[in-house]
C-alpha positions in Angstrom: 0.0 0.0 0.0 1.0 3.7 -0.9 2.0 5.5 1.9 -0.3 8.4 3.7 2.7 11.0 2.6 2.3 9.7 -1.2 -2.0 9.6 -0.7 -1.7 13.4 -0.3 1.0 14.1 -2.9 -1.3 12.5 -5.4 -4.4 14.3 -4.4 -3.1 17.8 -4.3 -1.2 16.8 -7.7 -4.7 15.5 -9.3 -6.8 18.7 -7.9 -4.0 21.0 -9.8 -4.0 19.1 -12.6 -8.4 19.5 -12.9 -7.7 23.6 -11.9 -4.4 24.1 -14.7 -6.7 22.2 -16.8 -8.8 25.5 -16.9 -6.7 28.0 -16.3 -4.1 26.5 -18.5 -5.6 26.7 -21.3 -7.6 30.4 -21.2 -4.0 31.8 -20.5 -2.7 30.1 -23.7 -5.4 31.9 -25.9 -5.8 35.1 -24.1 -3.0 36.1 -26.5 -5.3 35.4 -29.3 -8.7 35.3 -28.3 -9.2 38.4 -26.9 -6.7 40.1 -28.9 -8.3 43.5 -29.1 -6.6 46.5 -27.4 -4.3 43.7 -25.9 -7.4 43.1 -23.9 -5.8 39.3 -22.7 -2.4 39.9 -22.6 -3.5 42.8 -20.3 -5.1 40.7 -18.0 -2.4 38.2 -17.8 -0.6 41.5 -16.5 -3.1 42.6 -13.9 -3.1 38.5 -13.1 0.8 38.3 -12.0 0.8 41.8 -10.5 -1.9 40.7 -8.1 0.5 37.9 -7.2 3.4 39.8 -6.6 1.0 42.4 -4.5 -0.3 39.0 -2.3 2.8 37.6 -2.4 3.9 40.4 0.2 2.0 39.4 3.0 -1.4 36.8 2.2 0.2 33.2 2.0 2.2 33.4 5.8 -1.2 34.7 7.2 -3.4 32.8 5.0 -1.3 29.3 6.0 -1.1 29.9 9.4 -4.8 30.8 10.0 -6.2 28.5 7.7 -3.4 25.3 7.2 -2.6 24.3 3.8 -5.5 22.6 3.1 -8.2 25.2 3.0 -5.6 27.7 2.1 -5.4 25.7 -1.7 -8.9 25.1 -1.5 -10.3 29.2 -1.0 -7.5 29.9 -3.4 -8.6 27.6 -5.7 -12.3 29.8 -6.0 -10.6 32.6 -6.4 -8.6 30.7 -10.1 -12.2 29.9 -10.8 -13.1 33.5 -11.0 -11.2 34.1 -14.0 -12.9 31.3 -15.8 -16.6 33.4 -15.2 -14.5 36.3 -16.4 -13.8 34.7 -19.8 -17.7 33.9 -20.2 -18.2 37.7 -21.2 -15.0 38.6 -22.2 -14.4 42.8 -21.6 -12.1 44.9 -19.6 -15.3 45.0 -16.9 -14.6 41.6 -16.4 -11.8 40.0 -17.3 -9.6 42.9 -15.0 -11.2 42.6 -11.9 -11.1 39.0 -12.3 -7.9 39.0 -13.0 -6.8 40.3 -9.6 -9.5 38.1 -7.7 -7.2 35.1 -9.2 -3.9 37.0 -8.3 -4.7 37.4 -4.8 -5.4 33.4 -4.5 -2.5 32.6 -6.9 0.7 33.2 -4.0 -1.4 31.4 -1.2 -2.4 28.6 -3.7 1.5 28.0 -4.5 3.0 28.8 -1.7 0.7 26.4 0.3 1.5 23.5 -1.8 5.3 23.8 -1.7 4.8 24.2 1.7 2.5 20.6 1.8 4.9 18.7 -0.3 7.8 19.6 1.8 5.8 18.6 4.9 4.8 15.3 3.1 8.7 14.9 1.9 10.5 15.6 5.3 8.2 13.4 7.3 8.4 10.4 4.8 12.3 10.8 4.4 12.4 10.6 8.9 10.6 7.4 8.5 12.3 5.7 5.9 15.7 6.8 7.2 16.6 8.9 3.6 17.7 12.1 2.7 14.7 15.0 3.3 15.9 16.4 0.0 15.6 13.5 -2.0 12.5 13.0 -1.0 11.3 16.1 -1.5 12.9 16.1 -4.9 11.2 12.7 -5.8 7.8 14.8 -4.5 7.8 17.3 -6.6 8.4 15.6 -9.6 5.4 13.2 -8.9 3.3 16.6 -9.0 4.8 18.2 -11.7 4.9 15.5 -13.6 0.7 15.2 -12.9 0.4 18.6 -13.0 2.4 19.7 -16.4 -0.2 17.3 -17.9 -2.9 19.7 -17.8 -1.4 21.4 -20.7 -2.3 18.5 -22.6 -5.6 18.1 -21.2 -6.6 22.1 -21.9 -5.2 22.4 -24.4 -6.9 19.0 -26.5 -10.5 20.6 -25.2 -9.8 23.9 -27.3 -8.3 22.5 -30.1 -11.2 19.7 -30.2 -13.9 22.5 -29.9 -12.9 25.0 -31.7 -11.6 22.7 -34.3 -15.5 22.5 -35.4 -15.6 26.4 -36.3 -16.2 26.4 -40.0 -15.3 29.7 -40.4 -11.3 29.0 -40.0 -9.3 31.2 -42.7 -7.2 30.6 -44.9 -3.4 32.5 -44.3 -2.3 34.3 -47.1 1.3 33.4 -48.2 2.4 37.2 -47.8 0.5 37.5 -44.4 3.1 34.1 -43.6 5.9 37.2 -44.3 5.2 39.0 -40.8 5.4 35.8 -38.9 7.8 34.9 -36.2 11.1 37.6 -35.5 11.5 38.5 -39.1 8.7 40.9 -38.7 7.8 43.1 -35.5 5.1 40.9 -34.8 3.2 43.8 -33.5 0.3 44.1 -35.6 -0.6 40.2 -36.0 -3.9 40.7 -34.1 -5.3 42.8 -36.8 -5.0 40.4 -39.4 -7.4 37.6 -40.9 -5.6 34.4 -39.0 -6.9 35.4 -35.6 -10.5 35.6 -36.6 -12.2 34.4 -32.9 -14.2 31.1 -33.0 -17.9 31.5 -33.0 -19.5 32.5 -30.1 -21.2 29.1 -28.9 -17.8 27.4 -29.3 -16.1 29.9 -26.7 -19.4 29.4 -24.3 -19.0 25.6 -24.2 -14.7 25.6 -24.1 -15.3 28.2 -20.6 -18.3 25.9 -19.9 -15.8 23.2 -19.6 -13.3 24.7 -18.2 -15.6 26.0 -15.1 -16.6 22.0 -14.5 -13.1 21.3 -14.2 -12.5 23.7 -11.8 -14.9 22.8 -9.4 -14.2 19.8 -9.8 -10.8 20.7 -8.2 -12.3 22.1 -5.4 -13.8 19.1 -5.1 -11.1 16.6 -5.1 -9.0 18.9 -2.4 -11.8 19.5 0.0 -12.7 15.8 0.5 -9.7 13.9 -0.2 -6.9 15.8 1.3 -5.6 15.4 4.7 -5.4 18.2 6.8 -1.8 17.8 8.4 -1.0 21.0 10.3 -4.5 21.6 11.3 -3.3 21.7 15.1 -1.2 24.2 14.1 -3.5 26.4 12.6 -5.9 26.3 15.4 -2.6 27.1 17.8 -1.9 30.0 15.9 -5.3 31.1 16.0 -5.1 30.9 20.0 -1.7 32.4 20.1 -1.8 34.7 17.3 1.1 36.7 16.5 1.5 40.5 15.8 0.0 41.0 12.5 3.0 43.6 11.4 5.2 39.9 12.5 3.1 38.3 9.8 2.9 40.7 7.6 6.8 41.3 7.1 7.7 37.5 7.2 7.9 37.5 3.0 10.8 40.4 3.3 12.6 39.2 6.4 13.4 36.5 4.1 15.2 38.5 2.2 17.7 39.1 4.5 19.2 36.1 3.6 22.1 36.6 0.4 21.1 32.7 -1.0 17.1 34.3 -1.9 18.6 37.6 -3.1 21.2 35.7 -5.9 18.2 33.4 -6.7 16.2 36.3 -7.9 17.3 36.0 -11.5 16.4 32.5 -11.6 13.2 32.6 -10.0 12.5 35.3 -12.4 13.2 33.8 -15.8 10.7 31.4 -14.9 8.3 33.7 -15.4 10.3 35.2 -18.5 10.3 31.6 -20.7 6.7 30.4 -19.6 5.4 33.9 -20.7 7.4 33.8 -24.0 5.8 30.8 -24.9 1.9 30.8 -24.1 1.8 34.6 -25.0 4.4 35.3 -27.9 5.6 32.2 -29.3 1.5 30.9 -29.7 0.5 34.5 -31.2 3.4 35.2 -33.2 4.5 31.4 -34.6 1.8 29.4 -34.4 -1.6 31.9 -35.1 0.1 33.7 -37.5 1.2 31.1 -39.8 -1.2 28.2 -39.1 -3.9 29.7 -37.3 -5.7 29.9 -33.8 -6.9 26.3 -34.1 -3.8 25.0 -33.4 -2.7 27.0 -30.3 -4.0 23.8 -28.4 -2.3 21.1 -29.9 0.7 23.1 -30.2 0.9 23.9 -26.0 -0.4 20.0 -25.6 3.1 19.2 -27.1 4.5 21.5 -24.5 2.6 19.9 -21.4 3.3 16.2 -22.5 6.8 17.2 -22.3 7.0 18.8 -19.2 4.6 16.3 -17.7 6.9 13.1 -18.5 10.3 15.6 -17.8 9.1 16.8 -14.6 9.2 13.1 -13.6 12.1 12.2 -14.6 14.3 14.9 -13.9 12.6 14.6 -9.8 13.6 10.7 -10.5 17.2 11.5 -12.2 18.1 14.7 -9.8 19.6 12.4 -7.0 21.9 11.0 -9.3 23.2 13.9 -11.4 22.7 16.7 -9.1 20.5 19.7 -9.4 23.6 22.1 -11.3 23.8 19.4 -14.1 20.0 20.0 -15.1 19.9 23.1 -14.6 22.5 23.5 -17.4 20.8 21.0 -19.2 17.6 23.8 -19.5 19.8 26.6 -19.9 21.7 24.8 -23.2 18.3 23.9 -24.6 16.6 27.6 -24.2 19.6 28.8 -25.4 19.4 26.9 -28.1 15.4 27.6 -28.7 16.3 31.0 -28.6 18.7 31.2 -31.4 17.0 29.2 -33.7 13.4 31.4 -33.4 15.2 34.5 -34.0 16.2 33.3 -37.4 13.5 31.1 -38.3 10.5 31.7 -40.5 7.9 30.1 -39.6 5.7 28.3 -42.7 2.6 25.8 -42.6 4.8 23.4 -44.9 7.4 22.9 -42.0 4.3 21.6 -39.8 6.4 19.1 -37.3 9.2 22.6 -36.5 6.0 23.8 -34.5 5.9 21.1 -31.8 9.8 21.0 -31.9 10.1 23.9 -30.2 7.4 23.4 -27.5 8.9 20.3 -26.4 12.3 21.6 -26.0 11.2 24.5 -24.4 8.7 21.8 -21.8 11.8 19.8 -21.2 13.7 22.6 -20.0 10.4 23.9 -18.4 10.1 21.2 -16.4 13.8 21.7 -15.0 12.9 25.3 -13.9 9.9 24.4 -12.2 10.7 21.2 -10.3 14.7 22.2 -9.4 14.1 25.7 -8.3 10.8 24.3 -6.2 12.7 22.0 -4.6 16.0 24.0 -4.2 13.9 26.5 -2.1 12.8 23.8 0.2 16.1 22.7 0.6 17.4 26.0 0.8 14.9 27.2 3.9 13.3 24.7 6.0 12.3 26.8 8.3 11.1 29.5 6.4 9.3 27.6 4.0 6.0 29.8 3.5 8.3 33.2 3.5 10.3 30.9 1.2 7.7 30.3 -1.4 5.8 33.1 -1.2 9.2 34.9 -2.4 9.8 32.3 -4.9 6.0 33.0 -6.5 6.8 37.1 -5.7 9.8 36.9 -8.3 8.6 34.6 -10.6 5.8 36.6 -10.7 7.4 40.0 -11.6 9.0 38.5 -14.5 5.8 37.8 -16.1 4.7 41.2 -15.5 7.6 42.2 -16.9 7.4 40.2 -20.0 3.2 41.1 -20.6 3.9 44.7 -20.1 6.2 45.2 -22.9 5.0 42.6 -25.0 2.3 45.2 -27.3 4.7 47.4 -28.1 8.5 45.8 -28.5 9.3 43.6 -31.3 9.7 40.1 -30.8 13.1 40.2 -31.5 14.0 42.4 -28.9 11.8 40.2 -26.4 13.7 37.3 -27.4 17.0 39.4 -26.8 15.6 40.1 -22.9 15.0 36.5 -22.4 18.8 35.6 -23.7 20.0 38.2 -21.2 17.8 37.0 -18.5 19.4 33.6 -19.2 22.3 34.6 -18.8 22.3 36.6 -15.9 20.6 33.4 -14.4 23.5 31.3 -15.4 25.8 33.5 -13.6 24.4 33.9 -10.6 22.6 30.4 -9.5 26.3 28.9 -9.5 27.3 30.8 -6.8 24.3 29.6 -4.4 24.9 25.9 -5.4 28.8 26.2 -4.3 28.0 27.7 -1.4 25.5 25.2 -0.9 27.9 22.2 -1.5 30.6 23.7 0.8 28.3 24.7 3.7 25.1 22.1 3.2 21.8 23.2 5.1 20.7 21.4 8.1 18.4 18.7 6.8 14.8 19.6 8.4 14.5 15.9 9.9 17.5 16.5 12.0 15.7 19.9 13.9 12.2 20.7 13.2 10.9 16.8 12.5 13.2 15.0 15.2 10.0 15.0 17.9 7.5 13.8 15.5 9.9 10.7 13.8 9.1 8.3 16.3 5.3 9.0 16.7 5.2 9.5 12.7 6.3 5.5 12.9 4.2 4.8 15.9 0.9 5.4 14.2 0.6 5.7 10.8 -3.3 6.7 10.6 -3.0 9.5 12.8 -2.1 13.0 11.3 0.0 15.1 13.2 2.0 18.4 12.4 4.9 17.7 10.8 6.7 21.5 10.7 5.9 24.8 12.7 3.5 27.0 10.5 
């Protein structure tokens, strides 16, 4: 039988997977499907500065009042939001929305890492291993669930509005303006991003708002609620709320977080580049908005099966080796977009990129996850909220100048992102090497090891919240 750890890890991976599922796939056609005045794009904008606003001080007070559990669960209504939003698409409701769904997105995030490394530390005391090993091996089980709502999104608004019979035709010198060879500024206005009909957009959101509840769902009745105690001790002991409030910038006290900041920051750069540039200017412009979805379901499967493996392969090769495994392969991405022109005869080049770009994806997301809980055990939800804070700002950053710079200067900003990231992550993972951290198990955990492998059925805080 599956351990209680590995029950939870799978629920809160499955109830992601149903929510990304939705929001997945709006945020891959906002681009677009609501094209006009940069109407989506702009609310992608308003989405990630919300984040970075509730990154500051929602996820410490939202954990420790709530626990993890109904943290991800209220957070999860407030994703669902933006699907209600995109019934009636207008800047009256896809804005405010928006910042409904970036108020819940650092508590949702940050009380998941937060879960898993719970679930990863605890399971590592009782089987005698390494707490980040486990954790590693955690959060590429979730990812690896979790990236596969790409595909699932994705298929659902490629399969519906693959029934539109009202899908044009490109004109070979409209092909001309596609990709970097053009500015790739004025692709909205022209006859390949005709919107679907009406009905079709209705029953895609329709969808999409099923899968979401179902999210809630599957999180409210399945998921254990492990620091529960906690929460209620908090609530009887409550601290200072300025305490509370500052925990996400005491944090940054700490050098390790400050040099991560380009890192955790070109996440946001490359996963913006591709749902909101490389699906408007690539693949709508040359073979139309039809196949946005199967294009990003190419990028999901390879994350999905990556994320996996590189949480499997991690132990043995060591975080620094993948991470220049994703570095070598955007790099690569990069240089080949800026001088290719993209044409409906070369078909397969489409999904080449997106699974190049999930592969290294799914080193980003599950190595810099993990390296945070490694990083600060006992600072986990400071930890994370930081880590969503940054990552965050970079796609603000990247949806704020993406209507008026050209996409070849956007694809110079995320080569110099790159590098800077390149530069600086070293320096944390030699520091790291020369002076490891504490492993959690040996401090915070050590009381709870032997009643962890007393009773297995009873569920008990596993870290200080």
């Amino acid at each position: 039988m599956i351990s209680r750890n590995f029950k939870n890890v799978l629920v809160v991976s499955i109830g992601f997977l149903s929510l990304f599922t939705a929001y997945g796939g709006l945020q891959s056609l906002q681009s677009s499907l609501n094209s006009e005045q940069g109407m989506g794009v702009a609310s992608l904008s308003v989405i990630y500065a919300s984040i970075i606003v509730s990154s500051m001080f929602l996820p410490p007070i939202m954990i420790k009042n709530l626990g993890c559990k109904w943290t991800i669960v209220v957070s999860m209504a407030c994703y669902l939001s933006y699907s209600f939003g995109n019934l009636y698409p207008g800047w009256y409701t896809l804005i405010p929305t928006s910042v409904i769904l970036g108020l819940g997105g650092s508590p949702l995030w940050s009380a998941k890492c937060t879960y898993l490394t719970i679930c990863g530390n605890v399971q590592a005391a009782k089987d005698g291993k390494k707490g980040a090993d486990v954790i590693n091996q955690y959060f590429g089980i979730f990812f690896f669930i979790f990236q596969s709502s790409g595909v699932w999104g994705n298929l659902m608004s490629s399969l519906i509005f693959g029934q539109d019979n009202q899908i044009a035709i490109i004109p070979e010198e409209q092909l001309l303006s596609c990709g970097a060879a053009d500015c790739g500024l004025n692709i909205s206005g022209n006859s390949t991003t005709i919107k679907p009909e009406q009905k079709l957009v209705w029953t895609l959101v329709g969808c999409y708002i099923g899968v979401g509840v179902l999210a809630m769902i599957i999180v409210a009745v399945f998921l254990d609620n492990i620091d529960r105690d906690q929460a209620n001790q908090f609530r009887g002991n409550r601290e200072p709320f300025c305490h509370t409030f500052l925990a996400t910038f005491r944090i940054l006290k700490d050098w390790r977080l400050l040099t991560l900041i380009p890192l955790t920051m070109y996440s946001g750069f490359e996963q913006s580049f591709l749902s909101g540039e490389y699906t408007k200017n690539y693949v709508t412009c040359a073979l139309g908005i039809h196949y946005v979805g199967f294009v990003m379901m190419c990028f999901g499967a390879s994350t999905s099966v990556c994320s996996f493996l590189f949480g499997r392969l991690a132990q043995y090769t060591g975080r620094a080796t993948l991470f220049c495994l994703a570095a070598v392969a955007n790099l690569s991405c990069v240089i080949a977009l800026l001088l290719w022109r993209p044409h409906p005869d070369e078909l397969p080049v489409f999904f080449v990129f997106p699974a190049l770009w999930g592969m290294a994806d799914a080193i980003w997301q599950t190595q810099t996850n993990a390296l945070y809980g490694v990083l600060f055990p006992q600072d986990k939800e400071a930890a994370f909220s930081n880590y969503k804070m940054w990552e965050s700002l970079g796609f603000v950053i990247a949806f704020a100048y993406s209507t008026f710079l050209c996409l070849e200067y956007k694809l110079y900003i995320l080569l110099a992102v790159l590098v800077l990231t390149v530069v600086t992550y070293p320096i944390v993972e030699y520091y790291e090497h020369k002076h490891p951290t504490k492993p959690i198990e040996q401090t915070t955990y050590q009381s709870h090891k032997e009643t962890t492998e007393t009773d297995e059925n009873t569920i008990i805080c596993q870290t200080e919240i």
